[in-house]
C-alpha positions in Angstrom: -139.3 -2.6 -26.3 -136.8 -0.2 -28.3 -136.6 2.0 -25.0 -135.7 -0.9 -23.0 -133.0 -1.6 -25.9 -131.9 1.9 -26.4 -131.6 2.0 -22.5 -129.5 -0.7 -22.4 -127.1 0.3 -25.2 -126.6 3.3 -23.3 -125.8 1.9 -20.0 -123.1 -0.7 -22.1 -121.6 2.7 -23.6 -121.5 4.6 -20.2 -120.2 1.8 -18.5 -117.4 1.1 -21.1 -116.6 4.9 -21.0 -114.0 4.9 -17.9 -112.1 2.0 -20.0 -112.4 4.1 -23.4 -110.9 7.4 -21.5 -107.5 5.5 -20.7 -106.9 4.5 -24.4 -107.4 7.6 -25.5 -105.4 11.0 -26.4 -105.4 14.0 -28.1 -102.4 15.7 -29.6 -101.9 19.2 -31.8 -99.4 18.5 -34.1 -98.7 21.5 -35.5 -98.5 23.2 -32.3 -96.0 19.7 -31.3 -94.1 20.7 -34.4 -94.3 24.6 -34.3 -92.6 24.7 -30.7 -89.9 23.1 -31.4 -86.3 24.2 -30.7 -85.9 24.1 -34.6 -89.0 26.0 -35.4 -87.9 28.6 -33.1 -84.6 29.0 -34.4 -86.4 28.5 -38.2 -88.8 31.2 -37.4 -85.7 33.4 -36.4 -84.0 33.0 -39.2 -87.1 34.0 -41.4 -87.3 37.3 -39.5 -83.5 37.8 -40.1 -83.5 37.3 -43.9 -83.1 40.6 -45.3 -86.2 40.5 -47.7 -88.8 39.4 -45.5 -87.5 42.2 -42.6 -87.3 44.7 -45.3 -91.5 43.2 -45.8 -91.6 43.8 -42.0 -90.0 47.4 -42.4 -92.2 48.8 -45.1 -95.4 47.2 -43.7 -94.4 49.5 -40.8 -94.0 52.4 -42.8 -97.0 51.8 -44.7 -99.1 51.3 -41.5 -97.7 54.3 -40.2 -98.6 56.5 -43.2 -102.3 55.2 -43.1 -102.6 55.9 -39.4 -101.3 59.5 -40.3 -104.0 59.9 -43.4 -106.7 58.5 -40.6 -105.8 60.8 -38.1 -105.5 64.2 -40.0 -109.0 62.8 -41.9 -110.1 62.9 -38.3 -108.5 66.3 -36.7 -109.0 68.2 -39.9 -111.9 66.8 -41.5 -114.0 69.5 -41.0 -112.1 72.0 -42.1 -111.2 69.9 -45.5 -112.8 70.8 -49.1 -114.8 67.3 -49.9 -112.3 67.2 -53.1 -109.3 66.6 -50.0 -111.5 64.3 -48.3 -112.1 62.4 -51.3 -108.3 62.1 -51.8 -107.3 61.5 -48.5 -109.8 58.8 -48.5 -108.0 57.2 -51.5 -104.7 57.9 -50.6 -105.5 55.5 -47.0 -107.6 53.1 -49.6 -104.4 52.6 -51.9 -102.3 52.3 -48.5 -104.7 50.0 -46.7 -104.1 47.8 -50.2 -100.8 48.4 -50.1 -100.6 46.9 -46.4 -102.6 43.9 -47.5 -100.7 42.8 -49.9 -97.0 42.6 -47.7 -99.3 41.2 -45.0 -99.9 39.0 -47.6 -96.5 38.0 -48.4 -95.3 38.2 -45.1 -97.9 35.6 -43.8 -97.1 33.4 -47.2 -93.1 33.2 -46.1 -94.3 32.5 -42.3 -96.6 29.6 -43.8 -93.7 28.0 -46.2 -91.2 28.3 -43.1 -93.8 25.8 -41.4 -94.6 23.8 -44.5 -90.8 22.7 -44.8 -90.5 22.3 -41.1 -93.7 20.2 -41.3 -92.3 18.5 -44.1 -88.9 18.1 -42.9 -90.3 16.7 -38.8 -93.2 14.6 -40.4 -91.6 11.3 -40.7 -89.8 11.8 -37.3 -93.1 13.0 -35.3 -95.0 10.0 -36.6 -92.3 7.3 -35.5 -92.8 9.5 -31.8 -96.5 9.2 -32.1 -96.5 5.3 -32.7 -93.5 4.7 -30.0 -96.2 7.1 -27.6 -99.6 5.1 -28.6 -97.5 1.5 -27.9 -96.2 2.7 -24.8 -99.5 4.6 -23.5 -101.5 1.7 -25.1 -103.6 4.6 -27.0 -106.3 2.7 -28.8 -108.3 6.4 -30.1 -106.2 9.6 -30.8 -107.8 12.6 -31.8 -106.6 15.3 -33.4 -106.8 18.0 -31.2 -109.2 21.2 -32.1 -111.0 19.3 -33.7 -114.7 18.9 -32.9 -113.6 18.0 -29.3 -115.2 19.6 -27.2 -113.5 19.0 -23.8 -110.5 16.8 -23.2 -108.4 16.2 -20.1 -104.5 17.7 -21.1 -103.7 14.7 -18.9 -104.4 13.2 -22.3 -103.0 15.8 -24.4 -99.4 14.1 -26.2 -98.5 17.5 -27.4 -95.7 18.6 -25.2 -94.4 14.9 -25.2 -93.9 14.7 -29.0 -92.2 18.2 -28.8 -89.9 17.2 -26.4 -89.1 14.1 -27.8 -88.7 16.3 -31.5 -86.0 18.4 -29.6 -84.2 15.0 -27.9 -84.3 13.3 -31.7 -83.0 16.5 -33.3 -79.8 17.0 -30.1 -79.3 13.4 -30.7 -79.0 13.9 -35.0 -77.0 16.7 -34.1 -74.6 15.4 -31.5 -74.2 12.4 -34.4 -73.6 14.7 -37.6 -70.4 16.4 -35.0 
């Protein structure tokens, strides 16, 4: 009896499932938000601030210096007394720190630039998401990357609230001129 029950439930769910596909979408809003015209432009102002490309400058130096340490450890290793092993060895340790930590701070100024962006495009991405789910009569929307594991990007609102992000910011912009 419960196999004849379980059987039926099953053919209910797989018959429904055509009808549940067409009210239903996935969407990555960061990724809607992070492609943005004004993300782009927000992103390149970040790397134009003079403290975090003087981060980016000395992360390069620092990197550069540790690949040096690495390679004469490596070319000249043998020839080395242990006591200028042992100090090479913390002279890359102290870099390789050094590294982390503006990585560190660099990554930390990249994830407040799209905090405020998030921040700032919320409100206006979920007005675009509810205009999107009357329009596409979107019953389910799922958060995409997250335990899906297959979706059709026919379903995939992504690129449509990005779009309509850059149309709503022209149009805020044409306004404010």
């Amino acid at each position: 009896m419960k196999t004849i029950y379980k059987n039926f439930i099953l053919a209910g769910l797989l018959m429904s499932l055509p009808s549940f596909a067409e009210n239903t979408a996935v969407i990555d809003m960061r990724a809607a938000v992070l492609s943005t015209q004004a993300a782009i432009d927000a992103f390149k102002a970040l790397e134009e601030d003079a403290d975090y490309a003087a981060n980016v400058e000395q992360a390069q130096s620092v990197q550069a210096e540790r690949q040096s340490i690495a390679e004469k450890l490596q070319k000249e290793g043998e020839t080395l007394s242990q006591s200028e092993i042992a100090d090479l060895q913390k002279e890359f340790q102290e870099k390789s720190k050094d590294l982390e930590f503006l990585a560190g701070k660099l990554q930390t100024a990249q994830e407040e630039t799209a905090q405020a962006l998030f921040v700032e495009k919320g409100p206006e991405m979920q007005k675009i998401i509810n205009e999107l789910i009357v329009a596409k009569q979107i019953k389910v929307l799922f958060q995409k990357n997250e335990t899906i594991l297959y979706s059709d990007p026919a379903l995939d609102l992504t690129d449509d609230v990005t779009s309509m992000l850059d149309v709503a910011a022209s149009e805020t912009a044409a306004q404010s001129e």
